[in-house]
N, C-alpha and C positions, 0 to 999 in steps of 0.2 A: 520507607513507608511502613508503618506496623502491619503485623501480618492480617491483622484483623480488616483491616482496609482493601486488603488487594482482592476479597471476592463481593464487597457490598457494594451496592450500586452508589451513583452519583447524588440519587435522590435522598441516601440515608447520610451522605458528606457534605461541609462545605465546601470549595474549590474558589478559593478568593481569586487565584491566581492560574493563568493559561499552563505554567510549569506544574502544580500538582494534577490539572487535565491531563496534560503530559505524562506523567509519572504514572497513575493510574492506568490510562489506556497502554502502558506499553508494558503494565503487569498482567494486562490480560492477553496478552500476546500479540496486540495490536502496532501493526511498524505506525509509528506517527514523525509527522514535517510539519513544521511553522505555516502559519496562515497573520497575512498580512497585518495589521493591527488595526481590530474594528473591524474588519473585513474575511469574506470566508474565500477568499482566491490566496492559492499561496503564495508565503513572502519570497521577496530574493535579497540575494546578500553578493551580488557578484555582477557586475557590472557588464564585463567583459562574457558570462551567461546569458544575460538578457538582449542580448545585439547579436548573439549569435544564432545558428540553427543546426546546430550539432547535436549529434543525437546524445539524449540525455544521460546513455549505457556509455557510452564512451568518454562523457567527461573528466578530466581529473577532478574537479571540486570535489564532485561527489565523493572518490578513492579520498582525497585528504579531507573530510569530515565536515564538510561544509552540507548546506540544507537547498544548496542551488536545484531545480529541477522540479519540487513541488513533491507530490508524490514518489518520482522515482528515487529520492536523498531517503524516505520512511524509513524508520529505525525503531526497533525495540533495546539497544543498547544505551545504557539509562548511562554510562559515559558522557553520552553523544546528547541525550533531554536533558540531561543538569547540566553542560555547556549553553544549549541553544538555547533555552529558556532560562535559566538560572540568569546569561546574560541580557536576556530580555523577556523577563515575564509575561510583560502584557499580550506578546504575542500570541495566536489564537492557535487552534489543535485541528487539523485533519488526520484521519486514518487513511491509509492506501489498504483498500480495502482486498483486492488480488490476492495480497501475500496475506492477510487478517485471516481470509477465510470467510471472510462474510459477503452477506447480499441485501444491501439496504433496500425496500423498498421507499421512494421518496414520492410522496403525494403531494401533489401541487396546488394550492385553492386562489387560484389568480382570476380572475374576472373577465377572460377573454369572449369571442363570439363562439358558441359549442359549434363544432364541425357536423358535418352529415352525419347520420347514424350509420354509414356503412365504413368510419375510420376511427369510430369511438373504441370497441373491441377489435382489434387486428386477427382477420382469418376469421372471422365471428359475424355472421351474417343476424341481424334483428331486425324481425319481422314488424310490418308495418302497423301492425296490431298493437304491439307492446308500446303503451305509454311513454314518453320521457321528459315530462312535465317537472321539472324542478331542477332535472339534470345540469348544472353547473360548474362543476369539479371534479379532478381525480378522486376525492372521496366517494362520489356518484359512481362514475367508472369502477371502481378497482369492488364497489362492494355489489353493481352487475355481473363482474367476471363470477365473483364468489358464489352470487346467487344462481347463476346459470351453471355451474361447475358442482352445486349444492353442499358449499360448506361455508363457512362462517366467512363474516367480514373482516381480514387482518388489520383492518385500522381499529379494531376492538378485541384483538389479540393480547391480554393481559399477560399470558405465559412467556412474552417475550419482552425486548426490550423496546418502547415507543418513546420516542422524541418528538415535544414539538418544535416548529420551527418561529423563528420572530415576524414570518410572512402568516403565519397559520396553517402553513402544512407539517406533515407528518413524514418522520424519519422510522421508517420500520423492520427493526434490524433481526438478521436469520444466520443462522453459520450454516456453513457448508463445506463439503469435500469436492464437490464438482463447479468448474470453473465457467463462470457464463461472463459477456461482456455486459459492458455499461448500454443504457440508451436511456435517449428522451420520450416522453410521452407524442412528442408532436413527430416525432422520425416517422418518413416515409417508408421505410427500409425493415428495421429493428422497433418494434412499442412491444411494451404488456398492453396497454391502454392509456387513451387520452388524459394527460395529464397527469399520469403515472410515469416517471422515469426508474430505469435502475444504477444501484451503483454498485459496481461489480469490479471484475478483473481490469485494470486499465484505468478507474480511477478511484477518486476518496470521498469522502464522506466525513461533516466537519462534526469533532466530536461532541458527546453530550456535555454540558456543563460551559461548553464555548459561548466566551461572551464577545458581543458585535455591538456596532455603533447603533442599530436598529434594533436592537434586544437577544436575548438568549436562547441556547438552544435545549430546553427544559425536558427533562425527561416525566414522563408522566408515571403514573399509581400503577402497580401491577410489579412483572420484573425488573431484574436491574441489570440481567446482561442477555443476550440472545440464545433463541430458543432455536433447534436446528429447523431448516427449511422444510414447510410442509410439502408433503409430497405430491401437491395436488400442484402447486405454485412452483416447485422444481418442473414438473411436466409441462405448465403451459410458458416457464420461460424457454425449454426445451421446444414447443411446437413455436412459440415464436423467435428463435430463430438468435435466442441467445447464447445456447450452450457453444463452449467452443470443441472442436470435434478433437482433440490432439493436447493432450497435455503438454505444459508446457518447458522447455528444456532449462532445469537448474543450471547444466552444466555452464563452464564455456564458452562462449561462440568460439568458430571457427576462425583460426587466424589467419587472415588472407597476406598473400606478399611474400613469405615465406620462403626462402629458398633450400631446397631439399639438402641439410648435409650433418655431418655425424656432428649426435651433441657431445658437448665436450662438460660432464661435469665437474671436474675438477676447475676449469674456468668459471662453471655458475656458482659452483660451491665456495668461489673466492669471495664472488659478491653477496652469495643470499646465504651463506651461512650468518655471519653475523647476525642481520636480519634478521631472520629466523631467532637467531637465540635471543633477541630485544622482546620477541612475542612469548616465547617459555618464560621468560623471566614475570612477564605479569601475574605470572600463578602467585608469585610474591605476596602480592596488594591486591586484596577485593576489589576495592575502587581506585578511581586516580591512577592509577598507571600509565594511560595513555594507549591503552589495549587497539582499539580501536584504529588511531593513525598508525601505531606499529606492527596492525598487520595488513591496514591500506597500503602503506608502502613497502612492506616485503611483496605483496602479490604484484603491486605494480613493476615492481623489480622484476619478478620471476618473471611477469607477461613482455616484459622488453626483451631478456633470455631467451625465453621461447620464440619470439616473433622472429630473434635471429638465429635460429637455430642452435643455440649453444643449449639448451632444455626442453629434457621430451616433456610435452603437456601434462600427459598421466602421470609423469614422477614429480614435476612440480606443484600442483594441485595436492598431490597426497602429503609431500612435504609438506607444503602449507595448511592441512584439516590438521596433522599431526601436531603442528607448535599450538596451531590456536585452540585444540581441541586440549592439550596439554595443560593451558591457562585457565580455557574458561570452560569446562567440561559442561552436557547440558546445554548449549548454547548452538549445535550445529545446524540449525536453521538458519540465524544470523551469518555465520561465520561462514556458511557455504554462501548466502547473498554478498556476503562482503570479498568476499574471493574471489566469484563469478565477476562483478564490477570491476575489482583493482586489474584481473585478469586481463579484462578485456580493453582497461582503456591503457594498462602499461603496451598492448601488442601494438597498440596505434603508434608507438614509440620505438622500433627497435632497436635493443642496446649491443651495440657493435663496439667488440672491445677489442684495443689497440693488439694488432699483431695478428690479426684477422681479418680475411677477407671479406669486402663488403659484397 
């Protein structure tokens, strides 16, 4: 994509196609996964995925480059978007919004029966005086919170990036450093306000320029990427109840099963060197290399090793940031997600190598 492209919004581009959506959103550092075709639920490509209930961190698909999972496949490895869309364009765009950074506000104009006044504003008591004659929609709600809170209405926030939707509602996008969940407007538990959802840590949000069988997702007049979260609207996702209190661990997980005994590296080193050097060797080739599966499967390697104890975690880990940092320098975001993943679903495997106690 020329360079001139990778910071002007959607509005100033055409996007004939679901792959140049693609392409864009994961120049702006955005992980993105396939979304069905015509449809904004993501696609699957795995059979044997969709029948299962295995937790999505653990699956191989994901370690060998597949898009099984929805959001949790999301990728800014443009490898991985010129495969998955290159072999099917028409496919639609979601962000996994967690790892983006961002915090969509999504306003909802659906026509249902308005609830009481005492579940519209969550934690927000309105008094029986104040009118609510017209009241209809999350447009209504989200621009009381604003006025009661006394600052502007975000669905007229031009400094940021607004979407609308092929329903008539609004996608209203924020970046952020602090991590809040998802929620529905209608949640008993977790709202900003009725008919307000968020989309936050935990899920996506389908891109600007995604076309569906019921119409597009249009970005409106103003800016073309997001504006950081205002601090009025960090605070009240904060009192309601979205922030999560605990950052969340890049590393790892824990390998369970494990039997405590001395690693043997010159054993791991028989298998994951190789390996290893299939990932330095990408430095070779900008693109096309295949960076991506060759270092899915080193870690997945390395995470069988570990699980049998023939590799300490902290020295395989580091070998593994070291080749792929080697390759694709700049890139350790990714490459720590794609590590953590391969990690975790090779430990589900332990690789017990002949001449060794099980």
């Amino acid at each position: 994509m020329p360079a001139a492209e990778q910071t002007r919004g959607l509005a100033a581009v055409t996007f004939p196609r679901g792959h140049e959506v693609a392409r864009w959103c994961a120049v702006q550092g955005w992980p993105v996964h396939p979304l069905a075709f015509g449809r904004k639920t993501p696609a699957g490509n795995c059979r044997v995925c969709r029948e299962s209930r295995d937790d999505p961190q653990h699956c191989p698909c994901i370690a060998q480059g597949r898009y099984c999972h929805g959001f949790h496949a999301a990728t800014t490895d443009m490898e991985l978007v010129d495969r998955w869309w290159g072999q099917e364009p028409g496919l639609g765009v979601g962000v996994a919004c967690g790892p983006a950074g961002l915090v969509v506000i999504d306003i909802d104009a659906h026509a249902p029966e308005v609830p009481d006044r005492s579940v519209l504003l969550p934690g927000i008591r309105i008094p029986d005086h104040i009118a609510l004659d017209g009241l209809a929609s999350g447009y209504d709600t989200l621009a009381l919170l604003a006025a009661y809170r006394r600052n502007s209405d975000p669905a007229k926030d031009t400094s940021t990036l607004r979407v609308r939707t092929p329903s008539g509602g609004l996608h209203i996008w924020y970046r952020t450093d602090t991590a809040f969940r998802c929620s529905t407007g209608s949640s008993s538990r977790t709202a900003l306000a009725w008919q307000v959802d968020v989309r936050a840590h935990g899920g996506y949000i389908v891109a600007p320029g995604t076309q569906t069988r019921v119409g597009a997702y249009t970005p409106l007049a103003g800016a073309s990427l997001p504006a950081p979260l205002p601090v009025w609207i960090a605070d009240e996702l904060t009192r309601t109840g979205h922030r999560l209190d605990t950052d969340h661990d890049t590393q790892p997980e824990p390998i369970l099963g494990s039997r405590p005994r001395r690693p043997s590296p010159k054993v791991a080193g028989r298998l994951l060197q190789p390996l290893l050097a299939e990932v330095t060797d990408c430095s070779r080739v900008a693109q096309g290399a295949g960076f991506t599966e060759k270092l899915n499967r080193a870690a997945f390697t390395a995470g069988g090793l570990i699980a049998a104890g023939h590799l300490d975690l902290a020295e395989g880990t580091q070998l593994l940031r070291e080749a792929a940092l080697a390759a694709r320098p700049g890139r350790s975001r990714r490459i720590d997600a794609l590590i953590t993943s391969s990690l975790a679903a090779g430990a589900r495997r332990p690789l017990h190598i002949e001449g060794r106690r099980r």
